[in-house]
Residue frames relative to the residue before (quaternion, step in Angstrom):
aa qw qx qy qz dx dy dz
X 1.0000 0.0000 0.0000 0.0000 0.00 0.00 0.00
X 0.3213 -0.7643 0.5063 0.2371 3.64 -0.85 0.93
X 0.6618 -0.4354 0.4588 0.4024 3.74 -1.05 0.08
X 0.5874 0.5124 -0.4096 0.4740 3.56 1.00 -0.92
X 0.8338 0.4424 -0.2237 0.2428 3.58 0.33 -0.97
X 0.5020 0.5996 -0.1955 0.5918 3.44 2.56 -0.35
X 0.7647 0.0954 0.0411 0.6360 3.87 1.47 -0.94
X 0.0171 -0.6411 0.7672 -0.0111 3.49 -0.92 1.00
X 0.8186 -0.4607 0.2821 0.1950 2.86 -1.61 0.94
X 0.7566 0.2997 -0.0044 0.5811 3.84 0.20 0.23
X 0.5304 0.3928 -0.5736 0.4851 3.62 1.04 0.61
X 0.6765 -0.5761 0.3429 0.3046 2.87 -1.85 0.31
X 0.6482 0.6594 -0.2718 0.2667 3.52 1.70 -0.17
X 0.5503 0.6057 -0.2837 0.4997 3.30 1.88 -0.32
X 0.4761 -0.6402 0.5500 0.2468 3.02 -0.83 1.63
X 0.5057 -0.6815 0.4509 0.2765 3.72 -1.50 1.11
X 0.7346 0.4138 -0.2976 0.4479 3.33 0.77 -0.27
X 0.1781 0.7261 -0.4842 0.4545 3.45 1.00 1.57
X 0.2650 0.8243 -0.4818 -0.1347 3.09 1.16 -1.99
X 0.0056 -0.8473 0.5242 -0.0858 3.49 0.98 1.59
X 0.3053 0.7407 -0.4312 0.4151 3.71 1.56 0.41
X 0.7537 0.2706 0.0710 0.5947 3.52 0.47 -1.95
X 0.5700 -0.5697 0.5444 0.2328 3.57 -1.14 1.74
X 0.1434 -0.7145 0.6817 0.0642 3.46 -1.89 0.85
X 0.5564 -0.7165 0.2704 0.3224 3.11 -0.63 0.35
X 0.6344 0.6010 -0.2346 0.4257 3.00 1.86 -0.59
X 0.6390 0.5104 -0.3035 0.4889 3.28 1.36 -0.54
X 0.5177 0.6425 -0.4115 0.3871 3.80 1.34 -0.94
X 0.6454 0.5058 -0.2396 0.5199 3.68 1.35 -1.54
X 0.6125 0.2942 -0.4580 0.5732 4.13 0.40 -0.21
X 0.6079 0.3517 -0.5627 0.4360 4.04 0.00 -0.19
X 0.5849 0.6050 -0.4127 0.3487 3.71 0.55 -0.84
X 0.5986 0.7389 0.0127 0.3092 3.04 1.11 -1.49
X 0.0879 -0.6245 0.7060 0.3222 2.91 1.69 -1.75
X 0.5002 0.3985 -0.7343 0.2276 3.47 -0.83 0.64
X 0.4527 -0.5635 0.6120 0.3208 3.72 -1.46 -0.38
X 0.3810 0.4976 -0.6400 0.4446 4.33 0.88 -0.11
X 0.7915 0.3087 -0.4367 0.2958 3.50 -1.51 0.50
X 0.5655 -0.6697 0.4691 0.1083 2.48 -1.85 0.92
X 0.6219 -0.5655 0.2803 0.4636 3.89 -1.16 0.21
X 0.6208 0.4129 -0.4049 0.5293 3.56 1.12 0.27
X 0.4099 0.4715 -0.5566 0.5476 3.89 0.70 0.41
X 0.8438 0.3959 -0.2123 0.2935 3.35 -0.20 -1.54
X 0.6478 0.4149 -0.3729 0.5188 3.99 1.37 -0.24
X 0.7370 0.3636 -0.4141 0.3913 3.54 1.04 0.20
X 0.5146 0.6319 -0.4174 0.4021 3.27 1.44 0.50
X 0.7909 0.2774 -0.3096 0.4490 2.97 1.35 -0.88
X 0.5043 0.5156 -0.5460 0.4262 3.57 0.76 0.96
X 0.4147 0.7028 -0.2666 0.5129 3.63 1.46 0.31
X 0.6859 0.3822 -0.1163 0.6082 3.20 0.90 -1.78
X 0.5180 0.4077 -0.5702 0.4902 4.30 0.91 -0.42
X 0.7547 0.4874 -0.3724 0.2329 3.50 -0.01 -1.40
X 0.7262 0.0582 0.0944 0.6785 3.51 1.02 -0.86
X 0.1639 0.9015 -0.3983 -0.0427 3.52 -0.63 1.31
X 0.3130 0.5842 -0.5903 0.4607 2.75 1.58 1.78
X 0.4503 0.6558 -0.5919 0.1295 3.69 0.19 0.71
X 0.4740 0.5194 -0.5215 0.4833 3.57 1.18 -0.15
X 0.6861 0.4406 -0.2528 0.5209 3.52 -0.44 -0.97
X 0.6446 0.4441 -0.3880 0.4865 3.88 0.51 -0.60
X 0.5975 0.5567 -0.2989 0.4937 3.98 1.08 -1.55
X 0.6030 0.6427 -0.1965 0.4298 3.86 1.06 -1.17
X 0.5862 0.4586 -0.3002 0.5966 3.48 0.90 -1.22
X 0.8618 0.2588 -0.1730 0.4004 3.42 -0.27 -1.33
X 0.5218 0.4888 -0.5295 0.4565 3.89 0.81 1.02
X 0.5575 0.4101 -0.4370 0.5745 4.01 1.25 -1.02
X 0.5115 0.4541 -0.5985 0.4171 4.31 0.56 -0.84
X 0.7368 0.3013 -0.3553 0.4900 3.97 -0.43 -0.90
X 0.7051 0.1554 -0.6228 0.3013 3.51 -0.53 0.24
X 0.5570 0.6072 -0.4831 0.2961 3.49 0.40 -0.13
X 0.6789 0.4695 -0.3501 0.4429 3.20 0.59 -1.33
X 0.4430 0.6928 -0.2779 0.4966 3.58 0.92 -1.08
X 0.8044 0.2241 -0.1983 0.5133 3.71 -0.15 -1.30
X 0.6359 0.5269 -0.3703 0.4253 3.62 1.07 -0.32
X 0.6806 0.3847 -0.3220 0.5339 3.50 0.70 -0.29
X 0.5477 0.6092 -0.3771 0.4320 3.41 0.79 -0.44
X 0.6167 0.5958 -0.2353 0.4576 3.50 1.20 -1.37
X 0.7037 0.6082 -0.1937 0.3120 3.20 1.40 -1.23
X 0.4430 -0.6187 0.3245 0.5619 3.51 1.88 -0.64
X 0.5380 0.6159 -0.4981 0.2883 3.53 1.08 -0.16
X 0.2430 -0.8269 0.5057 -0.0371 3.69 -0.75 1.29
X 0.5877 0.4859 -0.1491 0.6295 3.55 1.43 0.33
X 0.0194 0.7902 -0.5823 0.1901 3.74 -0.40 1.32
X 0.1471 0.7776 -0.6112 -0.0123 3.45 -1.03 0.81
X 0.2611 -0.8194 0.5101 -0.0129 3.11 0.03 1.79
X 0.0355 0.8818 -0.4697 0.0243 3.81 -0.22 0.81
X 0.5399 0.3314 -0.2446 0.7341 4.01 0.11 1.04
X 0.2857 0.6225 -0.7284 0.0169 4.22 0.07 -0.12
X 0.3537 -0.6374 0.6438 0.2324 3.40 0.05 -0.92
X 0.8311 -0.3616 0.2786 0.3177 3.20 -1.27 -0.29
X 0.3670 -0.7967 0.3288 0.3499 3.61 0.35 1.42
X 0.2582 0.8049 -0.5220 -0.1138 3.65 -1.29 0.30
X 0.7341 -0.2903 0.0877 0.6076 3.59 -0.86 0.12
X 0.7980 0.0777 -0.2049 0.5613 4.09 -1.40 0.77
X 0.2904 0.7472 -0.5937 0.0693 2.97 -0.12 1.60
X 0.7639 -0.4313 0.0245 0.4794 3.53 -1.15 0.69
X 0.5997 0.5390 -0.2036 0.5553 3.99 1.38 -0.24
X 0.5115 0.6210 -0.3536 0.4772 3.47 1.20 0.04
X 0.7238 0.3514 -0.1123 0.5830 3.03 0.70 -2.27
X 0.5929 0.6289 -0.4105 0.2906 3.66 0.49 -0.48
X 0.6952 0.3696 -0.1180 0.6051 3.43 0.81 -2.18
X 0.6769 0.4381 -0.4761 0.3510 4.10 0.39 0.38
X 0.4629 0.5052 -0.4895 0.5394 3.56 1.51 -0.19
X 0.8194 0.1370 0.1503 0.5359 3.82 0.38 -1.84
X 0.4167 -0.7422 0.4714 0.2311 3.53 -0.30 1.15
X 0.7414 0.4929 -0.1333 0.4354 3.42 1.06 -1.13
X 0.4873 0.6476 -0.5309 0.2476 3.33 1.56 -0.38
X 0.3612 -0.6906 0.5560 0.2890 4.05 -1.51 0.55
X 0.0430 0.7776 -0.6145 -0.1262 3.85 -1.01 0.44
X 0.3434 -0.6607 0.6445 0.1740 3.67 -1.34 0.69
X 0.2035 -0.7328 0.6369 0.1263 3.74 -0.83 0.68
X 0.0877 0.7950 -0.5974 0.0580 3.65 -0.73 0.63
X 0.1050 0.6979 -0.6878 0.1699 3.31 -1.03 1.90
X 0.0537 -0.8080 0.5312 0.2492 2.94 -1.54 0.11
X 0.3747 0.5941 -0.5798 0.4129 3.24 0.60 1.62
X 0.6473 -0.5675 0.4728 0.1882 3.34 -1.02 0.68
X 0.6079 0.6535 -0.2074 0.4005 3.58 1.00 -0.72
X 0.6734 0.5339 -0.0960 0.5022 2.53 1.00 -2.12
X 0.6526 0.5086 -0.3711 0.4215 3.79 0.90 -1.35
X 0.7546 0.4246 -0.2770 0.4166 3.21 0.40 -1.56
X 0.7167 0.4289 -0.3681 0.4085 3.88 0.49 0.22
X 0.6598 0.5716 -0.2560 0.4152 3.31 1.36 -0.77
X 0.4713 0.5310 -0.2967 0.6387 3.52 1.96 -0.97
X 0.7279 0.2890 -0.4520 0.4270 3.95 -0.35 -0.82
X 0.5934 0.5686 -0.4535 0.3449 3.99 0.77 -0.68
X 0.6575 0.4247 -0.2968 0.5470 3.77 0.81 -1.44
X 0.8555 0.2067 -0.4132 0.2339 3.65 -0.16 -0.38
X 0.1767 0.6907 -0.5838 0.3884 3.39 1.07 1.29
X 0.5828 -0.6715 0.3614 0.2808 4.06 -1.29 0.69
X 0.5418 0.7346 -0.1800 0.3666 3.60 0.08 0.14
X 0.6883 0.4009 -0.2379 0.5558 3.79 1.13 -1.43
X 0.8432 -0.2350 0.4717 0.1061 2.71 -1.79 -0.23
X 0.2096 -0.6283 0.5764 0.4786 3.36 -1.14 -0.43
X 0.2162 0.7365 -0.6368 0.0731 2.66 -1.60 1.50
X 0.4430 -0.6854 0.5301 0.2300 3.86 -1.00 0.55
X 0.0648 -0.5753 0.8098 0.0957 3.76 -1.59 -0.05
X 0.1066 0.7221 -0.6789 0.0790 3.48 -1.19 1.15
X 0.5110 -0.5095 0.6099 0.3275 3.22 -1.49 0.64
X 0.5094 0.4712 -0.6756 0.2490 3.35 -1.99 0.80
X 0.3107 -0.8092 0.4924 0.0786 2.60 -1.92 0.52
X 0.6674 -0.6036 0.2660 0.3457 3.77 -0.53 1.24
X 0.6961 0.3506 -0.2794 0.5608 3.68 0.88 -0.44
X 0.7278 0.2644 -0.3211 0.5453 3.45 1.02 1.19
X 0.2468 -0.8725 0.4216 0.0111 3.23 0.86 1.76
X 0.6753 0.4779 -0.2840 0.4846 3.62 0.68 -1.46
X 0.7063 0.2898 -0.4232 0.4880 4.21 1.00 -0.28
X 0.6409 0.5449 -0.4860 0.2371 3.49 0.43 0.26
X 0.6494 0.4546 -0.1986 0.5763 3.23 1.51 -0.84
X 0.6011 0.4605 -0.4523 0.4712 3.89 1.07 -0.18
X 0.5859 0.6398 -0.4381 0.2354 3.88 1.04 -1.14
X 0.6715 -0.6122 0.2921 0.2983 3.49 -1.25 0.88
X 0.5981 0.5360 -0.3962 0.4450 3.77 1.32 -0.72
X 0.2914 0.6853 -0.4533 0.4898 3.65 1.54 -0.79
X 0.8921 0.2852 -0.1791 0.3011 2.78 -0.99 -1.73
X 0.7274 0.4799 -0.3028 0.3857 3.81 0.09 -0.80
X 0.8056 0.4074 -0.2168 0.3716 3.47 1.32 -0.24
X 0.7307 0.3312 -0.1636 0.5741 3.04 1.29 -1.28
X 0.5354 -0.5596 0.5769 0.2594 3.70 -1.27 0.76
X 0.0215 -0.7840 0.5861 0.2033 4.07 -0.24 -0.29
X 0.7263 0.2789 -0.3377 0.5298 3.75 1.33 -0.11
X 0.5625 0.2759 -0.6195 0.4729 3.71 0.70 1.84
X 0.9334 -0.0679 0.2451 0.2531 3.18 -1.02 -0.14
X 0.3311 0.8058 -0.4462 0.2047 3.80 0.11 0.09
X 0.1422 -0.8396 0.5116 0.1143 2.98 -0.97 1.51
X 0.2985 -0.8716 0.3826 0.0693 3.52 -0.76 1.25
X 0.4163 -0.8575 0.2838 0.1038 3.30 0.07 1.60
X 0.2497 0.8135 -0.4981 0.1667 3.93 0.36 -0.15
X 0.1695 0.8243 -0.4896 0.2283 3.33 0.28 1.98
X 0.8790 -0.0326 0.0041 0.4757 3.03 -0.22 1.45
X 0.4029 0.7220 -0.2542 0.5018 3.45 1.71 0.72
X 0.7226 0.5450 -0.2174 0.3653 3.40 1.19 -0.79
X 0.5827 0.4962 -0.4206 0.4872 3.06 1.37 -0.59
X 0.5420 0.6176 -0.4488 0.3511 3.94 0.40 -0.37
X 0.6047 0.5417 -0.2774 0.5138 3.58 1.15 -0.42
X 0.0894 -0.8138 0.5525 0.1562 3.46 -0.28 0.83
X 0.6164 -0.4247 0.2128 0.6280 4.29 -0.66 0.45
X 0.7785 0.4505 -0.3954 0.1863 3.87 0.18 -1.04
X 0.7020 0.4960 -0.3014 0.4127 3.28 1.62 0.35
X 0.5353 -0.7373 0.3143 0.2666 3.28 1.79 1.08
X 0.1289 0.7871 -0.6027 0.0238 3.34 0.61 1.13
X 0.4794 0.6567 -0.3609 0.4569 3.67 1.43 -0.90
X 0.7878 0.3017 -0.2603 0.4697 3.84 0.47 -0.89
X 0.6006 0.6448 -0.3106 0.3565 3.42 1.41 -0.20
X 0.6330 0.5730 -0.2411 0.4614 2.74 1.29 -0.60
X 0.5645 0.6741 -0.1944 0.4349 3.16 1.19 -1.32
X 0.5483 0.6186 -0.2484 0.5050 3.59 1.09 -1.43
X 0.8823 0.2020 -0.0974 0.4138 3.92 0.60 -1.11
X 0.5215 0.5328 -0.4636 0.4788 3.25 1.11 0.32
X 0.6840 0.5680 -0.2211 0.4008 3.84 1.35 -0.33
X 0.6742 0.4844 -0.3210 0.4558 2.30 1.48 0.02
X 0.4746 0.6309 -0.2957 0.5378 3.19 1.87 -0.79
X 0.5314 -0.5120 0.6121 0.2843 3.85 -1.61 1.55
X 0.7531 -0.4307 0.4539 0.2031 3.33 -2.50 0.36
X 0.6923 0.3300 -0.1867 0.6140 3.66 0.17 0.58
X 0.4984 0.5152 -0.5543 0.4230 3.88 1.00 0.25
X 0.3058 -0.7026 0.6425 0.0122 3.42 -1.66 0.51
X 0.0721 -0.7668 0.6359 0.0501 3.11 -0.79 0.91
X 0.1807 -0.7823 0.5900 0.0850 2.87 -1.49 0.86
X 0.0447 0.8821 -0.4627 0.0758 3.37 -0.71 1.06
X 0.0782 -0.6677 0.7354 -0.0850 3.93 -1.16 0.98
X 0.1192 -0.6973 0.6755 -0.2083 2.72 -1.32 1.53
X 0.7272 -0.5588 0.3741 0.1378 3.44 -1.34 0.56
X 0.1163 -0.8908 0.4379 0.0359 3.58 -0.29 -0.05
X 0.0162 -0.7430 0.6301 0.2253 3.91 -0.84 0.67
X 0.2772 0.9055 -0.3212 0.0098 3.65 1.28 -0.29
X 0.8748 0.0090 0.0834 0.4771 2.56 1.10 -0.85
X 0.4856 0.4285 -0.5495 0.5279 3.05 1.31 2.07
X 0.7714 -0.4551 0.2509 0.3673 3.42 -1.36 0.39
X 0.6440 -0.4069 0.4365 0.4787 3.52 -0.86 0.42
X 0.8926 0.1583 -0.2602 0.3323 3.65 -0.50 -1.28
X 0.2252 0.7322 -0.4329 0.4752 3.90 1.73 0.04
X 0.6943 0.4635 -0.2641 0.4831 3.73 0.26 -1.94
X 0.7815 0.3862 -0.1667 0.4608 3.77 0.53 -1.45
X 0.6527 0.3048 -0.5307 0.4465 3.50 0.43 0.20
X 0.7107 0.4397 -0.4031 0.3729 3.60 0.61 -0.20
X 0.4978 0.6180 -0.4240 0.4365 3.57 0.98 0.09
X 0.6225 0.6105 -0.2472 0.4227 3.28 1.17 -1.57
X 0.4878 0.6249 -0.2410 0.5600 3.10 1.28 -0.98
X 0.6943 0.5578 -0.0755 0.4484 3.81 0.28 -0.94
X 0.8377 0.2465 -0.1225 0.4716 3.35 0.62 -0.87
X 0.2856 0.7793 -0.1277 0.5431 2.69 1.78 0.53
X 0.7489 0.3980 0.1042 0.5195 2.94 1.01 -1.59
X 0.6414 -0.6070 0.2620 0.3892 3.51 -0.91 0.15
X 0.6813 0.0679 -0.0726 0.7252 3.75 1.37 0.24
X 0.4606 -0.6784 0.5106 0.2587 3.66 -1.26 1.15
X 0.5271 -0.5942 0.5600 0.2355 3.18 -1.26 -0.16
X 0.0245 -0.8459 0.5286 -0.0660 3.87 -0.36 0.90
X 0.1002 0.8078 -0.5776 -0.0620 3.33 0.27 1.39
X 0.3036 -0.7857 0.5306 0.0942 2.97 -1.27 1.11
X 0.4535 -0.5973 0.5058 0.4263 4.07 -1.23 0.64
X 0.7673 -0.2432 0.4539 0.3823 3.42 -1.91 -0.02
X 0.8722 0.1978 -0.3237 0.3089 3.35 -0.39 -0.55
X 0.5290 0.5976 -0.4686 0.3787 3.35 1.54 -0.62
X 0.6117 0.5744 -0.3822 0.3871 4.02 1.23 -1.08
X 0.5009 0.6971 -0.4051 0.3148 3.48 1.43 -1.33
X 0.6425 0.5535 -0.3192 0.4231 3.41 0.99 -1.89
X 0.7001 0.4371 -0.4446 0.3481 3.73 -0.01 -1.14
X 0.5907 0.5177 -0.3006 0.5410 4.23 1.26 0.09
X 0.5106 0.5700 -0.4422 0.4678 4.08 0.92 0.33
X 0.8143 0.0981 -0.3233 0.4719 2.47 -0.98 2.15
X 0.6043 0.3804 -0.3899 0.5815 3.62 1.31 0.73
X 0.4394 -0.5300 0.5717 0.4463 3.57 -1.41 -0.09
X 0.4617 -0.6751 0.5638 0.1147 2.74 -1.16 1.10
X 0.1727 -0.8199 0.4332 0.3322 3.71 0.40 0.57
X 0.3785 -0.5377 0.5141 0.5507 4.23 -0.74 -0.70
X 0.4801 -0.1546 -0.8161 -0.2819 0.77 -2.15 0.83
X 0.6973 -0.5270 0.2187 0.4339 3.72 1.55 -0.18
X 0.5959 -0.5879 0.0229 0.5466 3.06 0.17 -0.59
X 0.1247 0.8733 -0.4685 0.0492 3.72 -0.09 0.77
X 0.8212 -0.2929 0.2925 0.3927 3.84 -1.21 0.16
X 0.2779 -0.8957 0.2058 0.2797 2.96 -0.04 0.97
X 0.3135 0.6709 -0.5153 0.4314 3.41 1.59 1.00
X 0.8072 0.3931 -0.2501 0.3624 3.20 0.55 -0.97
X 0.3956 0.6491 -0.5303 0.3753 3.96 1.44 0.55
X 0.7976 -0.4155 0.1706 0.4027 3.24 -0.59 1.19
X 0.2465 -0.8439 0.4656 -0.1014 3.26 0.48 1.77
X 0.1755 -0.7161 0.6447 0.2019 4.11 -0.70 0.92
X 0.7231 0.1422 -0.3239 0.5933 3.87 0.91 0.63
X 0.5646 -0.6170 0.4316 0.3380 2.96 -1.65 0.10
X 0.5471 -0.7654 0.2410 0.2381 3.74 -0.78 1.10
X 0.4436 -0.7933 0.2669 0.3203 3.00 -0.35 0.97
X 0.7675 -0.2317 0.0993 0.5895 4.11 -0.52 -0.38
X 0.8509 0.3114 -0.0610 0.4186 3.26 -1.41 -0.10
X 0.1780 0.8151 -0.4867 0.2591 3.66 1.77 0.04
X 0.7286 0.4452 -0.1217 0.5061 3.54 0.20 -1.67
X 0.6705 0.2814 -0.3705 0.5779 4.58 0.42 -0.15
X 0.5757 0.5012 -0.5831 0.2781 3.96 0.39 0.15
X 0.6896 -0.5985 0.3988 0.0848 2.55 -1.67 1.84
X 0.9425 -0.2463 -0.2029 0.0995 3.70 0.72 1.17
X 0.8082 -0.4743 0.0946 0.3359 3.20 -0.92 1.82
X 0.0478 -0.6850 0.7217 0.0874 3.64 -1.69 0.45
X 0.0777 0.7912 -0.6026 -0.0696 2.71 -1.34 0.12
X 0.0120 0.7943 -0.6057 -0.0458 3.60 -0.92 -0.19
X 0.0242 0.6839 -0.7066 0.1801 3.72 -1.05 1.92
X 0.3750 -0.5534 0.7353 0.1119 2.76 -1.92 0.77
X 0.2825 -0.5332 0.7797 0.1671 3.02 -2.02 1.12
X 0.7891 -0.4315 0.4312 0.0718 2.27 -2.34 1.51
């Protein structure tokens, strides 16, 4: 059952700070997704999205098989300690799924700051079966409360290893909200041998007015959209190893098939580096 179909807009049961009026980005990505979390204003600004540019389903797709891989790749690596920040809207392989099936014991922090996202991600974890894992409120353009917040602390080690997740989250940061120093803020904190994983948008390689109707779309919405070029993502990777293949589409990150057409023009980057 989706949220749309438990709360419509204007009952008295929907917590106000939903604002299930005005599209989120997280919910637009579960409609992408095919999920059913969102509301009829998520789903009419997706599908004026999907007119402007209808490889974003199939684009949202690419960059969910990119996280379990990267995911099962670090996992492979011994790193036992995930902080997944932006999850979004929980759905089938999630970042604790692929994680606790490499390493039962591996630990993961969830960090959103939408209400939705909490109040689905909390009924999901306290099903029988997972791991240890948390879902806290905070918000990415306030690094020092995500890593200070108490579920943080009780779970994740910060002087072993820790692999920091940040899929498809940057692009919601526009420049005046220092996504470049934000970032920076949590990788320092994160021991030698942590790994960040990271997938980012893209206008690279659609047309100028394509890029702008889907932004418009975006600003619109509870956070814009900021596609960014290759090298500008490259930058958010200075001062890590840059593992291979580097940064590339996020079909083409060490793919377990071969990619299908048009693999190489999807509209956005992966990557995955290790700090020194």
């Amino acid at each position: 059952m989706g949220y749309d179909s438990m709360w419509e807009p204007g009952d008295a049961g929907v917590p106000a700070d939903l604002r299930p009026e005005i599209p989120h980005p997280a919910r637009m990505y579960d409609y992408y997704l095919g999920g059913k979390d969102n509301f009829p204003a998520d789903r009419a600004a997706a599908e004026r999205a999907l007119a402007a540019n209808p490889e974003f389903r199939s684009t949202a797709r690419a960059n969910r098989a990119f996280l379990h891989r990267a995911v099962r790749f670090a996992a492979g690596l011994g790193i036992d300690q995930f902080l997944d920040i932006g999850t979004g809207i929980p759905t089938a392989g999630n970042t604790h799924e692929i994680a606790q099936a490499v390493n039962p014991h591996a630990r993961v922090v969830y960090v959103d700051n939408d209400p939705i996202v909490l109040t689905h991600a909390r009924a999901l974890m306290a099903g029988t079966g997972f791991g240890r894992t948390a879902v806290l409120q905070a918000d990415l353009r306030d690094p020092a409360g995500v890593l200070d917040a108490a579920e943080a602390e009780k779970l994740l080690d910060f002087d072993r290893p820790v692999a920091l997740v940040l899929a498809a989250v940057l692009h919601f940061l526009p420049d005046e909200d220092k996504p470049y120093e934000v970032l920076s803020t949590l990788l320092d904190a994160l021991a030698p041998g942590s790994h960040l994983i990271l997938s980012h948008g893209t206008a690279d390689f659609i047309p100028a007015e394509v890029r702008d109707r889907v932004t418009g779309v975006y600003n619109r919405a509870t956070a814009p959209l900021v596609g960014r070029s290759r090298e500008q993502v490259q930058a958010f990777l200075d001062g890590l190893e840059v593992l291979e293949p580097g940064v590339v589409t996020v079909p083409l990150w060490r793919p377990e098939d071969a990619p299908g057409p048009g693999a190489e023009r999807v509209s956005m980057y992966g990557a995955v580096a290790r700090k020194g």
